[in-house]
C-alpha positions as CSV (number, residue, x, y, z in Angstrom):
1,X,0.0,0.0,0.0
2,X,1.3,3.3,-1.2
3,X,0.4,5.5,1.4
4,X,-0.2,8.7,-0.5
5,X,-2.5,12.2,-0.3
6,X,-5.3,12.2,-2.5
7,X,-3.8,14.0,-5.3
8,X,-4.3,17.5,-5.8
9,X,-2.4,20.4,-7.6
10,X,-1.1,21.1,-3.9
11,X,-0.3,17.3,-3.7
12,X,1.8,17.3,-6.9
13,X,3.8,20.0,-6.3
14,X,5.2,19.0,-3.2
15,X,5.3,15.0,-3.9
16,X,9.1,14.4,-4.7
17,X,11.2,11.0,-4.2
18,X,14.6,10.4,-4.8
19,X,15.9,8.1,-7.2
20,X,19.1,7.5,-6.8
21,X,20.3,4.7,-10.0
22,X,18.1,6.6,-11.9
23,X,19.3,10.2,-11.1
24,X,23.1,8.9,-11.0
25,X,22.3,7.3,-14.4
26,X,20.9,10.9,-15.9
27,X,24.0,13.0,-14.4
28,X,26.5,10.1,-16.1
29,X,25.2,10.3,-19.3
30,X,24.9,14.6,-18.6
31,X,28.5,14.4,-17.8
32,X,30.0,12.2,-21.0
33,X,27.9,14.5,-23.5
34,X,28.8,17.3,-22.0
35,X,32.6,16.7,-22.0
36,X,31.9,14.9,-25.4
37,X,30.8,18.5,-26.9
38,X,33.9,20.4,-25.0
39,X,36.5,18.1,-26.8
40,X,35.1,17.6,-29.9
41,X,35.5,22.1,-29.8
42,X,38.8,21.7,-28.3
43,X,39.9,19.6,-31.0
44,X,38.4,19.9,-34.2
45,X,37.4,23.5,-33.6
46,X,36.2,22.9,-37.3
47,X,33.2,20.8,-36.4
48,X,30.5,23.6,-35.3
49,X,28.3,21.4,-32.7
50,X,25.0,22.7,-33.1
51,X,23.9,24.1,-29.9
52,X,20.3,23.3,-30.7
53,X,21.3,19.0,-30.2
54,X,22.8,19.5,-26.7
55,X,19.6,21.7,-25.6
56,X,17.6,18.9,-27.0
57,X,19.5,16.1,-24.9
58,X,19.2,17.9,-21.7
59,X,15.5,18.3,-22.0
60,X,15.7,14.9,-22.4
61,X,17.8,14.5,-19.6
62,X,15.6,16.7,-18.0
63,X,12.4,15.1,-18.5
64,X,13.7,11.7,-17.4
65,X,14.1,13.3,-14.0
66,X,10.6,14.5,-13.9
67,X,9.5,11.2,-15.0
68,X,11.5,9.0,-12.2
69,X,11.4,11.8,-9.4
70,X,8.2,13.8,-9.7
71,X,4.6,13.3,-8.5
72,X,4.3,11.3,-11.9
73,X,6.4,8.8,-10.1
74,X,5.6,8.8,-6.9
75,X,1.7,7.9,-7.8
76,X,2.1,5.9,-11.3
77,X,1.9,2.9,-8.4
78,X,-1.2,4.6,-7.2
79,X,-2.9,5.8,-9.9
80,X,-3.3,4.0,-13.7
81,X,-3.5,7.7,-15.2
82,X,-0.2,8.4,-13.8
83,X,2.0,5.7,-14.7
84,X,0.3,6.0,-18.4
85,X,1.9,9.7,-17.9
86,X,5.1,8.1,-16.9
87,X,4.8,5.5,-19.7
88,X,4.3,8.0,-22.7
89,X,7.4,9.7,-21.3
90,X,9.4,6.7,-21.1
91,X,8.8,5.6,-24.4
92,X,7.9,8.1,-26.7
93,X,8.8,12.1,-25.4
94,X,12.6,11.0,-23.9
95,X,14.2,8.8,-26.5
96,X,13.0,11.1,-28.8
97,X,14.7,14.0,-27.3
98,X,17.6,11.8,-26.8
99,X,17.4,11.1,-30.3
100,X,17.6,14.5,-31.8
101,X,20.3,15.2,-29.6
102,X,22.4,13.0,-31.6
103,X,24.9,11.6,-29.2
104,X,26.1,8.5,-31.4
105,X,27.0,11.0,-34.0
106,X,29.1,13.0,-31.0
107,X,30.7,9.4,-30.2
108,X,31.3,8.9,-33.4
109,X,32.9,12.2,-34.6
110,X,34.9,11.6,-31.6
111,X,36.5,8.6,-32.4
112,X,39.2,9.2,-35.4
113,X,39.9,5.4,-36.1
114,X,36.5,4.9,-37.7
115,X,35.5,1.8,-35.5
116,X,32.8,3.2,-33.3
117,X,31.2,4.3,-37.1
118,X,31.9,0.5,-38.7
119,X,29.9,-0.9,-35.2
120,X,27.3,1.8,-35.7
121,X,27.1,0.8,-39.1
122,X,27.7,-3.5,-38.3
123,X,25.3,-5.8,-39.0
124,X,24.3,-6.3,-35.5
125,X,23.3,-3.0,-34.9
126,X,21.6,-3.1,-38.6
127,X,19.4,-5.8,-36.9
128,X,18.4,-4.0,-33.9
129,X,17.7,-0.8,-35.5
130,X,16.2,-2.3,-38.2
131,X,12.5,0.0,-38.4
132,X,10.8,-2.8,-39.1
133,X,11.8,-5.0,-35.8
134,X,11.7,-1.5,-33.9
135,X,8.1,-1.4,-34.6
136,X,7.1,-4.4,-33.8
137,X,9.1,-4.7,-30.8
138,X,6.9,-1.0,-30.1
139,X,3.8,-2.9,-30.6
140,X,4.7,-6.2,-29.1
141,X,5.8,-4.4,-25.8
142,X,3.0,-2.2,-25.3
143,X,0.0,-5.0,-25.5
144,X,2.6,-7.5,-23.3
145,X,2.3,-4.5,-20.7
146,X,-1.1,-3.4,-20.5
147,X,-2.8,-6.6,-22.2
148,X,-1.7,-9.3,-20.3
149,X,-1.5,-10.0,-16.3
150,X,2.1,-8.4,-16.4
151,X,0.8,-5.1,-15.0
152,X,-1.2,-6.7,-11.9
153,X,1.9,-8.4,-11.3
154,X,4.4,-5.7,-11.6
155,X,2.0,-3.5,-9.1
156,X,2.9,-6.7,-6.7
157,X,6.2,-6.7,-7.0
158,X,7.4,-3.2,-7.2
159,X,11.1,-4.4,-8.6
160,X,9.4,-4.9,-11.9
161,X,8.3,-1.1,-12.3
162,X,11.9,-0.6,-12.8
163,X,12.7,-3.0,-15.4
164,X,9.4,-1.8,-17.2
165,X,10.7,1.7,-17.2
166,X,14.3,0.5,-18.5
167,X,12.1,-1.7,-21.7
168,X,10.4,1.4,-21.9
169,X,13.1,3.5,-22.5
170,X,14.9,1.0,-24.9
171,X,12.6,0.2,-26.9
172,X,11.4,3.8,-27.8
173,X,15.1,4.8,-28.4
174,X,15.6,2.1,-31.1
175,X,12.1,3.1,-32.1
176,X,12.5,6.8,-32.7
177,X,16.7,6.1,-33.8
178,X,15.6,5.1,-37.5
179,X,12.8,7.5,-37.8
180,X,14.0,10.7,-36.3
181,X,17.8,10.6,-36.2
182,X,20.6,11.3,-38.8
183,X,22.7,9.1,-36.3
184,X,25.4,7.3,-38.2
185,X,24.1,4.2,-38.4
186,X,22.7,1.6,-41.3
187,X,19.3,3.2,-41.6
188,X,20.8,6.8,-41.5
189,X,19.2,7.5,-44.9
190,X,16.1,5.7,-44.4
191,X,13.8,7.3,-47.0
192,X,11.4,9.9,-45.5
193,X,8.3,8.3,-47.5
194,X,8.7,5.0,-45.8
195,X,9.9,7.2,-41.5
196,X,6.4,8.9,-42.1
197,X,5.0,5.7,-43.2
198,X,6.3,4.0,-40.0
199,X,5.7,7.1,-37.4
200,X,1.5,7.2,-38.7
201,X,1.5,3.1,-38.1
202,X,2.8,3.5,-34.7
203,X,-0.7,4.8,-34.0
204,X,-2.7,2.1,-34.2
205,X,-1.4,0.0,-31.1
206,X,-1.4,3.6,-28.9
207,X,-5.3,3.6,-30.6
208,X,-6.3,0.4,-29.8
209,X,-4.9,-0.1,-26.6
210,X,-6.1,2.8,-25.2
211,X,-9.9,1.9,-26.7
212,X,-9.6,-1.7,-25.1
213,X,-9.0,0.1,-21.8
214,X,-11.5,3.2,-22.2
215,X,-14.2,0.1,-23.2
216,X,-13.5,-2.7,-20.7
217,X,-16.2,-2.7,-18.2
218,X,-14.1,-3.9,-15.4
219,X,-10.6,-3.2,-14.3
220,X,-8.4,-5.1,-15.5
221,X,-5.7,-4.4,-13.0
222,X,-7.6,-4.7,-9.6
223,X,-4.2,-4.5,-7.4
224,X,-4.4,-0.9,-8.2
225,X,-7.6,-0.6,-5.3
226,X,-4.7,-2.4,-3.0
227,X,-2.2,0.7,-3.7
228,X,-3.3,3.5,-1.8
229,X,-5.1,4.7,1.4
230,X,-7.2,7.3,0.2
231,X,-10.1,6.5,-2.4
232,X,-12.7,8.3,-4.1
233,X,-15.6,6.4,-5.4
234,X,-18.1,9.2,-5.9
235,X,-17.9,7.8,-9.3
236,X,-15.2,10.2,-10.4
237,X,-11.7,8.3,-9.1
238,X,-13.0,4.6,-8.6
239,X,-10.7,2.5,-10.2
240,X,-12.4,1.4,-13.5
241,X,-12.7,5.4,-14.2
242,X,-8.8,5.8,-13.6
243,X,-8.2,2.7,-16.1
244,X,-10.4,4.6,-18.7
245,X,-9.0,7.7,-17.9
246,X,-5.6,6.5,-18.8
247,X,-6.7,4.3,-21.7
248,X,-7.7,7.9,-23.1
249,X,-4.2,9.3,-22.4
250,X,-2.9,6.8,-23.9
251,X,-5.0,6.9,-26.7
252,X,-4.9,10.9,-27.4
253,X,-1.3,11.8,-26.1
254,X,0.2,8.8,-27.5
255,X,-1.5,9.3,-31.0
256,X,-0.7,13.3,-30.5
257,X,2.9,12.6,-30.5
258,X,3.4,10.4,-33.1
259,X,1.0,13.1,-35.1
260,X,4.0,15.4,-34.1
261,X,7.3,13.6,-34.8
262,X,4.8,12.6,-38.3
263,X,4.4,16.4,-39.3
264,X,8.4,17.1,-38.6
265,X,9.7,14.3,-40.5
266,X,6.8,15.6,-43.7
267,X,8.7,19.2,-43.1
268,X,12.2,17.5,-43.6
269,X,11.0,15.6,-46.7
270,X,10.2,18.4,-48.1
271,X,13.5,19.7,-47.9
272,X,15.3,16.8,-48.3
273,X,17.1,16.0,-51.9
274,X,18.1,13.1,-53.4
275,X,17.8,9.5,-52.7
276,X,15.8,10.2,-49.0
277,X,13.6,12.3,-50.8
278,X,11.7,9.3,-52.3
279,X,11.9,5.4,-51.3
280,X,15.6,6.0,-52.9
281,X,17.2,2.8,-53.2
282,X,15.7,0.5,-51.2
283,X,12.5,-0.7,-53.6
284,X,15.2,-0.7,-56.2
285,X,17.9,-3.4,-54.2
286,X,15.0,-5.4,-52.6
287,X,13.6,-5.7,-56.7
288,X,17.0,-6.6,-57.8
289,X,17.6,-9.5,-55.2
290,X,14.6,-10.5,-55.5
291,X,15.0,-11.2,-59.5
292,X,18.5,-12.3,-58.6
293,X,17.2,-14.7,-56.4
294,X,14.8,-16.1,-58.4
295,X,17.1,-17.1,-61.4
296,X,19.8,-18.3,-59.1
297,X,21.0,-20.9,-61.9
298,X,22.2,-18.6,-64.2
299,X,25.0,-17.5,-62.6
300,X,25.8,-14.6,-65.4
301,X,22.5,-13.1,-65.1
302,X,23.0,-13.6,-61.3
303,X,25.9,-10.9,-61.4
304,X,25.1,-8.7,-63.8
305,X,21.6,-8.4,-62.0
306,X,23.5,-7.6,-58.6
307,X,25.6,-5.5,-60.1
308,X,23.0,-3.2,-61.4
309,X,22.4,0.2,-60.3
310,X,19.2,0.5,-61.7
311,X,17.4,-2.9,-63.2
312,X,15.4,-0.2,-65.7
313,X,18.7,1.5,-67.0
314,X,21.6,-0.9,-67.1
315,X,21.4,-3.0,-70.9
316,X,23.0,-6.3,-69.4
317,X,20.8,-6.2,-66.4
318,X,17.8,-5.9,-69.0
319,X,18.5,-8.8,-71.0
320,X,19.2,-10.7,-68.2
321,X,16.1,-10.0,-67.0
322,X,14.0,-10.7,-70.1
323,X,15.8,-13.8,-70.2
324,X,14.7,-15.1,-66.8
325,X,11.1,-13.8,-68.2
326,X,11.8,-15.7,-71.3
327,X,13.1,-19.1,-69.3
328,X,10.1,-18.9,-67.0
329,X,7.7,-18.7,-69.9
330,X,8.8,-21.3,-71.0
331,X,9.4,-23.1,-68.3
332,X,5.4,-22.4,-67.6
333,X,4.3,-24.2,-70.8
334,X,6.0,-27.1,-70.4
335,X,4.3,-27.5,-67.1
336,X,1.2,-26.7,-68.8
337,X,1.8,-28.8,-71.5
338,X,3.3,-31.8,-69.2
339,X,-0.2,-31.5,-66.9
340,X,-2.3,-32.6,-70.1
């Protein structure tokens, strides 16, 4: 039992806790950007640091504190409303910050033997920042944590609000990385068409999450009547109206965001040039393996088709390609003519 005031603006201006991991984890990772910036102007004084990324990491910095030591925390074990406040700045508003501020581009610039940039750029980072496993690790994490007994038990066991903050903040970092960031990694020129793509279908579990909560007509985490010893049930606080209140937070602020970070990347599309500006050449390589692929016996037709810069434009490429046509028309009416 969290033993709590009945929160009021009063309530939440005076309801602090410390966290100390958390809090010594925010001033580390203050102190190696902040150093990070100083050398990287001590030594390449030709590298102008934008101002704009450090002010961006610090309100991210900065809003991690509020999120860990503020009223949000202290009653997101009291209150379902408040730990979806906590959750949306977990996993959507801090990474994002964290993101523009660009700090594996810092590292990077850093480093003048090129090997932080060749991990950045590795296939194992490739994999993990890959936008389509980012999303669906987005989606898979928010239903396993509001759609399943996990929350009832985490509210038990208060160890686990800790480790759901930490997925929380991992998962919306490699999230936002390949839609937001210009960080040097594989997916640094991901084309815009496809990030705003990806940022507007990152709606839908925030939408129907929140829906299933606002609808259920009982609560689906009960341990939450167990968490405090104040309660309202005028019919205003009871605990089925603080699920559906944070089912619509979820729902609005969640979907607001995304609306957000959506309209920023359509404003840099529209100034972006060259191969980001469309689905550069992504639709272009996946077609070419895939025709590649499919005429793997003809080894010649293989290479020239890999080789290719465009399929469209290249003359070998061409033929080879209206010779796999040709070889699989045939190879269709013989099976026709075989099934007689």
């Amino acid at each position: 039992m969290h033993h709590v005031e009945e929160l009021t603006l009063t309530s939440a201006l005076l309801s602090w806790k410390f966290a100390l991991w958390w809090n010594l984890l925010i001033v580390l990772l203050g102190a190696a950007y902040a150093a990070g910036v100083v050398r990287l102007r001590r030594e390449k004084p030709e590298r102008n640091w934008p101002a704009h990324r450090s002010w961006l990491f610090a309100f991210g910095l900065v809003s991690l504190f509020v999120a860990m030591n503020s009223f949000v925390a202290v009653y997101s074990h009291a209150l379902f409303t408040m730990h979806m406040v906590q959750h949306l700045m977990l996993i959507m508003l801090v990474p994002a910050l964290l993101v523009y501020g660009k700090p594996l581009r810092l590292w990077s610039e850093l480093d003048g033997s090129g090997r932080v940039e060749r991990v950045l750029r590795g296939r194992t980072v490739g994999i993990l920042t890959h936008p389509a496993w980012t999303m669906v690790l987005y989606s898979v994490v928010l239903v396993a944590t509001h759609l399943t007994p996990f929350m009832q038990v985490m509210l038990l066991n208060p160890w686990l609000h800790h480790a759901e903050s930490v997925l929380y903040l991992v998962t919306g970092y490699l999230t936002f990385l390949p839609l937001l960031g210009k960080e040097p990694t594989r997916w640094q020129h991901f084309p815009y068409p496809l990030r705003v793509f990806s940022s507007l279908m990152g709606m839908g579990p925030d939408t129907g999450i929140g829906v299933i909560l606002m609808m259920a007509d009982d609560p689906l985490f009960p341990a939450y009547g167990m968490m405090r010893d104040w309660w309202i049930d005028d019919g205003t606080l009871s605990v089925l109206a603080d699920q559906r209140l944070g089912g619509g937070i979820m729902w609005f602020f969640g979907d607001a965001l995304m609306a957000v970070f959506a309209l920023v990347l359509v404003k840099q599309w529209m100034r972006a040039k060259g191969s980001e500006a469309g689905f550069g050449n992504w639709l272009e390589s996946a077609r070419r393996s895939a025709l590649a692929e499919t005429d793997s016996e003809a080894e010649s037709a293989v290479r020239n088709l890999r080789a290719a810069e465009d399929v469209d434009e290249d003359e070998r490429a061409r033929q080879a390609y209206n010779a796999m046509l040709a070889r699989l028309a045939r190879q269709d009416g013989e099976h026709r003519q075989s099934g007689r």
